[in-house]
C-alpha positions in Angstrom: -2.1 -1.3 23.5 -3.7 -4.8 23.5 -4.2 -6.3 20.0 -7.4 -7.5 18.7 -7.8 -11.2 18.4 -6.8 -12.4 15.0 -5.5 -15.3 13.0 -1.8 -16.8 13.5 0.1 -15.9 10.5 1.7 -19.0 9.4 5.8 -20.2 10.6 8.3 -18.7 8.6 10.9 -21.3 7.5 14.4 -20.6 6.2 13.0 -21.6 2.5 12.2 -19.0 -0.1 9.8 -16.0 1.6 6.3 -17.1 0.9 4.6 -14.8 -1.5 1.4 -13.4 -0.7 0.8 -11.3 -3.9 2.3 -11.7 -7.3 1.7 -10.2 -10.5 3.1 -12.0 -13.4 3.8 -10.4 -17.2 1.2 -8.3 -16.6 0.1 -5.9 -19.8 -2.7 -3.7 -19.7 -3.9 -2.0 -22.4 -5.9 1.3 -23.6 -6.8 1.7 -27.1 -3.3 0.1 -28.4 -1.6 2.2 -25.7 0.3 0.2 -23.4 0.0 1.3 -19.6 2.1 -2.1 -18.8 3.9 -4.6 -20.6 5.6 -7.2 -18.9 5.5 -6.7 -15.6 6.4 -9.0 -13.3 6.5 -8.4 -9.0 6.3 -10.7 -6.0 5.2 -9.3 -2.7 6.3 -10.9 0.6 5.3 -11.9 3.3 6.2 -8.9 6.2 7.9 -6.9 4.1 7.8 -2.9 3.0 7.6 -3.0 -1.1 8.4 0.2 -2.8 7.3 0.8 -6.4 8.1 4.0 -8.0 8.4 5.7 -11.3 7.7 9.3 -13.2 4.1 10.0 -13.8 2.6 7.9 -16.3 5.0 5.2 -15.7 2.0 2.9 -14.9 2.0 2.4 -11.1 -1.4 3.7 -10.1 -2.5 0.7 -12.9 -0.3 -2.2 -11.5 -1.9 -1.5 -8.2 -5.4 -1.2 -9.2 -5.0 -4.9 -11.2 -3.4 -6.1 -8.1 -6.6 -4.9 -6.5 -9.4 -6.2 -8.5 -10.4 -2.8 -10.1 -8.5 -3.3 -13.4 -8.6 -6.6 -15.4 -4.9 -7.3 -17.5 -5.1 -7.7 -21.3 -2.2 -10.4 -20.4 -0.7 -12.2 -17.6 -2.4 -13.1 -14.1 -1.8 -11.7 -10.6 -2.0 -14.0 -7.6 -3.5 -13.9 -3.9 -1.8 -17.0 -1.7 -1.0 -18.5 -4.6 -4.9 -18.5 -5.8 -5.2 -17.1 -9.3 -6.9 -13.9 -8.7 -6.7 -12.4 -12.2 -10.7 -12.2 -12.8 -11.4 -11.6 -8.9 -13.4 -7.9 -8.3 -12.0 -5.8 -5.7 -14.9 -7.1 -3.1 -13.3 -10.7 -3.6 -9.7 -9.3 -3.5 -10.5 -7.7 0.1 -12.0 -10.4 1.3 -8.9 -12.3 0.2 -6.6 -10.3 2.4 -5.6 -7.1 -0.1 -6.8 -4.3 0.6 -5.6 -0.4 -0.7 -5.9 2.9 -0.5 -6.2 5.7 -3.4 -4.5 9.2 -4.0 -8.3 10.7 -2.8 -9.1 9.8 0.2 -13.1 10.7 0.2 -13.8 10.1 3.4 -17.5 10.0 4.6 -17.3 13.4 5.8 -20.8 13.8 7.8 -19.7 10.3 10.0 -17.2 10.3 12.4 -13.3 9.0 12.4 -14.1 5.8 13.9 -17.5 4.9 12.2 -15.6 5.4 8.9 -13.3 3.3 10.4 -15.9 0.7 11.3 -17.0 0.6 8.1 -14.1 -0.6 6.5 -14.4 -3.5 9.2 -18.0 -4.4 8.7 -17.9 -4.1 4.7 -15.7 -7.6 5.1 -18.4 -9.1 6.9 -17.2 -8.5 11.1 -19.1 -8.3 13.6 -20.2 -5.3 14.7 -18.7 -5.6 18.2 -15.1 -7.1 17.2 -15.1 -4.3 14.4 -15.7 -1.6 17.2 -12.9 -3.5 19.2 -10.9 -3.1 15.7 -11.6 0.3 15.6 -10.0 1.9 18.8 -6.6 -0.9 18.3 -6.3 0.8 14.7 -7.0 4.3 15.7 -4.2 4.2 18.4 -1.3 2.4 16.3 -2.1 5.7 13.6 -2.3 8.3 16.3 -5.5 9.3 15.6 -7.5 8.1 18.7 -7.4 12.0 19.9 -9.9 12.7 16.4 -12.3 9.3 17.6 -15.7 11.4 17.6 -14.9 14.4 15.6 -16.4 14.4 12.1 -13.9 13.2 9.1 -14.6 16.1 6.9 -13.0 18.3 9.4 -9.8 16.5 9.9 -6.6 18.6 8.4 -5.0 16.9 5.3 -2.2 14.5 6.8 -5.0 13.3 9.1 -7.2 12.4 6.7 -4.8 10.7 5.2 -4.1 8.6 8.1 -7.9 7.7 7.8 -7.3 6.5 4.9 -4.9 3.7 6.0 -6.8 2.9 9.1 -10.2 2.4 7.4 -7.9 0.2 4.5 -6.7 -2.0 7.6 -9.7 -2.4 8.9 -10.5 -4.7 6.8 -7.5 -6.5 8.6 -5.4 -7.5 5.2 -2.4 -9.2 4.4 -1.0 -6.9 2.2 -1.8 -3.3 2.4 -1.4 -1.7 -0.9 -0.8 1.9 -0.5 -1.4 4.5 -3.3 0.9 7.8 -2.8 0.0 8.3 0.9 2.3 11.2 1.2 0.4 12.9 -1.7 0.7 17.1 -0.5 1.9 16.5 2.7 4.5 18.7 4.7 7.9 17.3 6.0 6.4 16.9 9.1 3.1 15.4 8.1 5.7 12.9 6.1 7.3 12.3 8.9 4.4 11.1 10.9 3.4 8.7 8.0 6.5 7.0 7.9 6.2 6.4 11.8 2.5 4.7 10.9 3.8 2.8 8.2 6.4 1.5 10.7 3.7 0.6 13.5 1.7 -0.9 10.9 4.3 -3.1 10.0 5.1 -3.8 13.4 1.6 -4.0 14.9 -0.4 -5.6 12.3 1.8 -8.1 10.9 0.7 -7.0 7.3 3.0 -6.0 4.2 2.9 -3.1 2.2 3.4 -1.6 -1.2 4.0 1.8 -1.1 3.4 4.0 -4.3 5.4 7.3 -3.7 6.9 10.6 -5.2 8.6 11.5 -2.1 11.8 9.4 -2.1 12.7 10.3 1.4 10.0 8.5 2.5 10.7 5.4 0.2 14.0 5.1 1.1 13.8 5.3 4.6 11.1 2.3 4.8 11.2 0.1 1.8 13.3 -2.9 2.0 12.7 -4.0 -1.7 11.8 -1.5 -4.5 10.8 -1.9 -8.6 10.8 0.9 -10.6 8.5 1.5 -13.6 9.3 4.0 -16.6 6.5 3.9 -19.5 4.7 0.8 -18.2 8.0 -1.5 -18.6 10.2 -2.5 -15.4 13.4 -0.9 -15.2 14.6 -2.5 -12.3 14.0 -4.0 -8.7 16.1 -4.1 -5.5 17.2 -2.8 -2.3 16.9 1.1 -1.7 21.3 1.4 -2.3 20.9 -0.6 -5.4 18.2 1.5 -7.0 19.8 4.8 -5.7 23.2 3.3 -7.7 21.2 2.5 -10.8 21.8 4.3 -13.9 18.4 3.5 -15.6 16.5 4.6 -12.3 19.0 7.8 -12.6 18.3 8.6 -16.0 14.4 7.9 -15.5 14.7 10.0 -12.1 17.1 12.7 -13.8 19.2 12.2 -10.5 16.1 13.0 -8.3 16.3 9.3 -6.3 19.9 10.0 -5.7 19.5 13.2 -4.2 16.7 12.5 -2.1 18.9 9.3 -1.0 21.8 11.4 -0.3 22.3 11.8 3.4 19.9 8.8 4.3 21.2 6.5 6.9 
């Protein structure tokens, strides 16, 4: 598989990781109801990012600020260091951060790799380099076999997996990731966590990962931050959070269990 040509990510150093995306005592609010208060994350550069938490916890809202589709009541979020609070979700793309949501809503009448395309050209590429884009993306998500057929007849952890492409087409630094495994089988899970490792690998792009299915999280995340009722409970490696008593009494033991076992 020969890669596209794109830009040199800068030289890592032995200094502090750089930060590509940071969010920083973030609140949002609805009618006096807090969604988040306080929230505070840092996202690295090549790095798998977890962030978990029951439903309602506020994670689906953290990632849509760090997007451009919500505005915070407080606190900023940051895009290379460039405050980004008041930035729209075109600006964020263009920016390098680019998502994917729980619905996919592909365009079902087009085919994989024009919806694919799309995500390219809607950042401004060429047509031909975003065609070139196209087939490099379709093969590191093992979907190149679905190139011509029509989206709206792909099964559901394919379409899923259209999702992601079409989000890296726009070819981002940080790839945030809204519960991708969302329905999926074990083996349909599996296969996602083996794109979420090429993407990693091939595309030189972090990710945060929103997720329910803590087999998956713990399998790829180096780093994870847990939210329970829009407040942060706690961050760290997948053992620490497993190990956590907050994230066990948020959880009701479910993160240990679906860590026990795990390599």
């Amino acid at each position: 598989m020969t890669a596209p040509t794109t830009v040199a990510a800068p030289a890592q150093t032995d200094a502090e990781p750089e930060l590509l995306l940071e969010a920083q005592a973030i609140g949002v609010s609805f009618d006096g109801v807090h969604a988040l208060d306080d929230v505070s994350i840092g996202i690295r550069s090549h790095e798998v990012f977890g962030l978990i938490g029951p439903n309602g916890a506020g994670k689906t809202t953290l990632m849509n600020v760090l997007s451009g589709f919500q505005r915070p009541t407080r606190g900023r979020t940051l895009v290379n260091g460039a405050d980004a609070t008041r930035w729209g979700p075109e600006k964020t793309v263009r920016h390098g951060v680019s998502r994917t949501f729980q619905a996919v809503r592909p365009f079902p009448a087009l085919t994989v790799a024009q919806n694919v395309e799309l995500g390219a050209l809607g950042v401004g590429t060429r047509r031909r380099v975003a065609a070139e884009r196209v087939d490099y993306i379709l093969e590191a998500l093992h979907l190149s076999h679905r190139r011509d057929d029509f989206a709206g007849k792909l099964p559901h952890g394919e379409e899923r997996r259209l999702g992601i492409a079409r989000a890296l087409a726009s070819e981002p630094q940080v790839l945030l990731l809204d519960e991708p495994a969302a329905g999926a089988n074990e083996a349909e899970s599996d296969e996602l966590v083996a794109s979420l490792r090429a993407i990693k690998a091939e595309f030189s792009c972090s990710l945060v990962v929103i997720e329910h299915d803590m087999r998956l999280i713990m399998s790829i995340c180096e780093r994870i931050h847990v939210l329970d009722y829009g407040r942060s409970i706690a961050e760290g490696t997948p053992a620490e959070i497993q190990a956590n008593p907050a994230v066990r009494e948020a959880y009701l033991g479910q993160v240990a269990e679906a860590g026990a076992g795990e390599s």
